[in-house]
C-alpha positions, 0 to 999 in steps of 0.5 A: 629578702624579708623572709630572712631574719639576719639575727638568727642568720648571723646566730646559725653563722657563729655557731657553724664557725664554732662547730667548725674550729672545734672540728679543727681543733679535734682532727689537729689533736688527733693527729698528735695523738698518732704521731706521739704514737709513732714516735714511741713505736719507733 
């Protein structure tokens, strides 16, 4: 594998799994938002 420079690999990693918990984070508070909606319309 000389054609792979594992510094930046593991830089592009990080970032996809920050990415991702941010994704995460943002659906769950989404979801929230809904059911707190629901919950007044009840």
């Amino acid at each position: 594998m000389p054609n792979v420079d594992v510094v930046t690999e593991m830089v592009n990693m990080i970032s996809a799994t920050r990415a991702y918990e941010a994704n995460i984070t943002s659906i769950n508070t989404t979801k929230g938002m809904a059911m707190k909606a629901l919950e007044i319309g009840r």
